[in-house]
C-alpha angles and dihedrals in degrees: 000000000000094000092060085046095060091035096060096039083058094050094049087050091048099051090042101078091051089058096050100059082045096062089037090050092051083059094046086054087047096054091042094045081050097050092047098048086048086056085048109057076033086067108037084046082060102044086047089051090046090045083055097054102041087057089047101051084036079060088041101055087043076058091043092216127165142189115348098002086049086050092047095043092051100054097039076055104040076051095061 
């Protein structure tokens, strides 16, 4: 009887490595899934912006503003 015993002592030891990076693993997935779906609302957030700016110097040149007024004309635009 003692020798199941061991046997199966030595067995739970054994599997319980294994468990452990699994549920470390699962953690690791969790903190890279995190970091890419933060890159990619990074990068929609910047082709948005540059979306918006494009459409406002496009309206600037119709204009044909320059300097200051240019300057002006772009952050009251880049606002709303």
């Amino acid at each position: 009887m003692s020798k199941w015993m061991t046997f199966l002592c030595c067995a739970m030891l054994a599997a319980a490595p294994s468990t452990l990076a699994q549920a470390q693993g699962n953690k690791v997935d969790a903190k890279e899934q995190a970091a890419l779906a933060k890159k990619k609302k990074d990068a929609a957030e910047q082709k948005d912006f540059m979306a918006r700016v494009t459409q406002c110097d496009q309206k600037a040149k119709d204009r044909r503003l320059k300097g200051n007024d240019h300057k002006n004309f772009m952050r009251d635009c880049m606002k709303g």
